[in-house]
C-alpha positions as CSV (number, residue, x, y, z in Angstrom):
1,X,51.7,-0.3,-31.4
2,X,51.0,-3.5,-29.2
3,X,53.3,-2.0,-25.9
4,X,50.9,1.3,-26.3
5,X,47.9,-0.8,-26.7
6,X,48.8,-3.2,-23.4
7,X,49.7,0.1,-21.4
8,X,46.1,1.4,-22.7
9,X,44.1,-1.4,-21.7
10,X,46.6,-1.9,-18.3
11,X,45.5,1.2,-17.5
12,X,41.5,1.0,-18.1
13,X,42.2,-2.2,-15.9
14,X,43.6,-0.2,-12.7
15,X,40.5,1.7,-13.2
16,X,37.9,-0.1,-13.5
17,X,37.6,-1.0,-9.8
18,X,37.3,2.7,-8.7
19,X,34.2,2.9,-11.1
20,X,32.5,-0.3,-9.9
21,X,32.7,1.0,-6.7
22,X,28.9,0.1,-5.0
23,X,30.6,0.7,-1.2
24,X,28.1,2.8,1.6
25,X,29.5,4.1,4.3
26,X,28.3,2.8,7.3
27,X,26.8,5.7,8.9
28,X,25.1,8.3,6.9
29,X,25.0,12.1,7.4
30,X,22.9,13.2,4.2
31,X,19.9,14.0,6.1
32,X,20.5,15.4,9.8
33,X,19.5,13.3,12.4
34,X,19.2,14.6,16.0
35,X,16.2,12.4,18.6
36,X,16.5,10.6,21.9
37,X,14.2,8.3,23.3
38,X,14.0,6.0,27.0
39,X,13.7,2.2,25.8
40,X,12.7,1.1,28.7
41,X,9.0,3.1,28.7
42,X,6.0,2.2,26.1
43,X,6.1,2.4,23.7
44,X,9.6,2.6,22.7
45,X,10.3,-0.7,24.9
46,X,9.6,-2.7,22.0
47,X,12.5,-1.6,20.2
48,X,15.6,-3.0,23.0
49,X,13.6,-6.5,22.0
50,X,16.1,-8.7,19.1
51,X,14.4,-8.6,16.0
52,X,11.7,-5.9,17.3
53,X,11.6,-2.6,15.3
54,X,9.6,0.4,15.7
55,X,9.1,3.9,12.9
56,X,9.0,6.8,14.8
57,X,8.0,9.8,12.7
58,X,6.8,13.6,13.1
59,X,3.5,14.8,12.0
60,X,2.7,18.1,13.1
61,X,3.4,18.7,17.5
62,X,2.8,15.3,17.6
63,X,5.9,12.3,17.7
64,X,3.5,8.6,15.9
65,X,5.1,5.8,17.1
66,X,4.3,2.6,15.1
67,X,5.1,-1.2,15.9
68,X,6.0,-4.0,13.9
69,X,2.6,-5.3,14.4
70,X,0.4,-1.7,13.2
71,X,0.2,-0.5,16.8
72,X,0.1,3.4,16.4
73,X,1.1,5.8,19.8
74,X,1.2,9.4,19.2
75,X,2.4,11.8,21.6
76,X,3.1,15.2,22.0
77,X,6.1,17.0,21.8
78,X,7.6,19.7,24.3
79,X,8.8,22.7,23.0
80,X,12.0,21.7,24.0
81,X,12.3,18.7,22.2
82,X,10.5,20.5,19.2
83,X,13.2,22.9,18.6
84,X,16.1,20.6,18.3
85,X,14.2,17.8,16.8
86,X,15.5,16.2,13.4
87,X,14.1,12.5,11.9
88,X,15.7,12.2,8.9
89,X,14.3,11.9,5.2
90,X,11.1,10.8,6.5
91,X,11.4,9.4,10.1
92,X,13.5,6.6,12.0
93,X,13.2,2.6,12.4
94,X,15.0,2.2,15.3
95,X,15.3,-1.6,16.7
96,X,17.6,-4.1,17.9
97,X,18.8,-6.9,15.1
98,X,18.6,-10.4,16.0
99,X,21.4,-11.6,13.5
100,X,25.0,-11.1,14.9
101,X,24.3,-8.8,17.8
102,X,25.3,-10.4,21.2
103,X,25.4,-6.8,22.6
104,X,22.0,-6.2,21.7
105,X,22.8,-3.0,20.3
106,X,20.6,-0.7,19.1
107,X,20.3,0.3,15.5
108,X,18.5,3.6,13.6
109,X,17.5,3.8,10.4
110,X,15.8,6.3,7.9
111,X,12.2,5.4,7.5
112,X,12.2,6.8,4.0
113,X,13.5,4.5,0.9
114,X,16.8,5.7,-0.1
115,X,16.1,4.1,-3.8
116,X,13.6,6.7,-4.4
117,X,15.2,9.1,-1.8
118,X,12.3,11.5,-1.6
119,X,10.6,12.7,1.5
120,X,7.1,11.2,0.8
121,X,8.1,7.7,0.4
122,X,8.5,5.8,3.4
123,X,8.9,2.3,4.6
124,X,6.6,0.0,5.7
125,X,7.8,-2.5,8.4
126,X,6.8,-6.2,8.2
127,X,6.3,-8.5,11.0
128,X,9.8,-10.7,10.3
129,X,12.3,-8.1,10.6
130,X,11.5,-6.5,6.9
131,X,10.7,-2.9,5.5
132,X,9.4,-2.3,2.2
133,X,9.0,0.4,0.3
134,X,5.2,0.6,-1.8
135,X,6.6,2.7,-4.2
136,X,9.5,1.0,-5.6
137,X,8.9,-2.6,-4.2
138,X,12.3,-2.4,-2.9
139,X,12.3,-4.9,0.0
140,X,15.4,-4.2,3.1
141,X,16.5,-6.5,5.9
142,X,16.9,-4.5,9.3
143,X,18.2,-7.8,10.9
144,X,21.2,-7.6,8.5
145,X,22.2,-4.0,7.9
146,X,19.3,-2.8,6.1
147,X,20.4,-4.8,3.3
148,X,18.6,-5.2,0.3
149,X,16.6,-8.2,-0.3
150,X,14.5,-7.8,-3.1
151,X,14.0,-5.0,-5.6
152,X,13.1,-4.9,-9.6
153,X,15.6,-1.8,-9.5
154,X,19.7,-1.7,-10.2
155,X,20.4,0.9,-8.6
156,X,20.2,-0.4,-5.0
157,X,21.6,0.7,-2.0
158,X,21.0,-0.4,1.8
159,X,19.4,2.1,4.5
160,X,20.4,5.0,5.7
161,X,22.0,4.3,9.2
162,X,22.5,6.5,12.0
163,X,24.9,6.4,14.8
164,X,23.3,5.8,18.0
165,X,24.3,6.1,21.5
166,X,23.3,4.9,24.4
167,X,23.3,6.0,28.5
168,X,21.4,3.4,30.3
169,X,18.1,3.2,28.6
170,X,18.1,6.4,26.9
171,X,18.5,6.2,23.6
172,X,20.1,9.3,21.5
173,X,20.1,8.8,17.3
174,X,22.4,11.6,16.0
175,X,24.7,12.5,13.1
């Protein structure tokens, strides 16, 4: 009776690892991503700046650009860039991190909360680096990952990141 019962709880050991499991992947692919931008023009400059983030979003033709400071650029899209155009659950921060990033690479994120993971719910960026969600109250660090840092929920997760590449100072976001 004791061996079976040491083998049982042996064995609810080995797995309860696997079920604690709160790993991301780096890169996410749940929403499809596909949008390319030059970081060296307004207003997207801002974003090849450490600690300097920008949403870029969709509404309607038009492509709103907003700063970390409230600064709102809208411009229109080609048809071109229409048709293959993808943001996401609800748009893209795209920025450079100040923290552990002597390449000054370029990092995308989903502008919508992926706590409440719904389309309507997007971030709002703060002047230090920050983005918060107004639904939830979930709070996420761009300068480290998108990494939570703050929320009244358990069931946290970091942001949705996109691979980005880059060719000079054009800037493509795609999964």
């Amino acid at each position: 009776m004791k061996k079976a019962l040491s083998i049982a709880l042996f064995a609810a050991l080995c797995l309860l690892p696997a079920s604690c499991d709160n790993s991301f992947e780096v890169f996410s692919d749940k929403y499809p991503v596909s949008y390319g931008c030059d970081v060296s023009l307004p207003p997207y400059n801002s974003a090849a700046f450490p600690g300097t983030f920008i949403s870029v979003r969709k509404s309607g033709p038009d492509i709103i650009v907003t700063g970390m400071d409230g600064t709102v650029t809208k411009q229109q899209m080609t048809e071109a860039e229409a048709k293959g155009f993808r943001m996401g659950l609800c748009g893209l921060i795209v920025g450079t991190p100040a923290l552990d990033n002597e390449s000054c690479q370029i990092y995308a994120y989903d502008l919508g909360c992926p706590v409440c993971d719904r389309s309507g719910r997007r971030l709002e960026l703060g002047l230090t680096g920050t983005a918060s969600c107004p639904e939830c109250g979930t709070s996420f660090d761009l300068n480290n990952n998108g990494f939570v840092i703050a929320s009244e929920r358990k069931d946290t997760r970091p942001l949705y990141r996109y691979p980005v590449s880059r060719n000079g100072s054009y800037v493509t976001v795609s999964n």
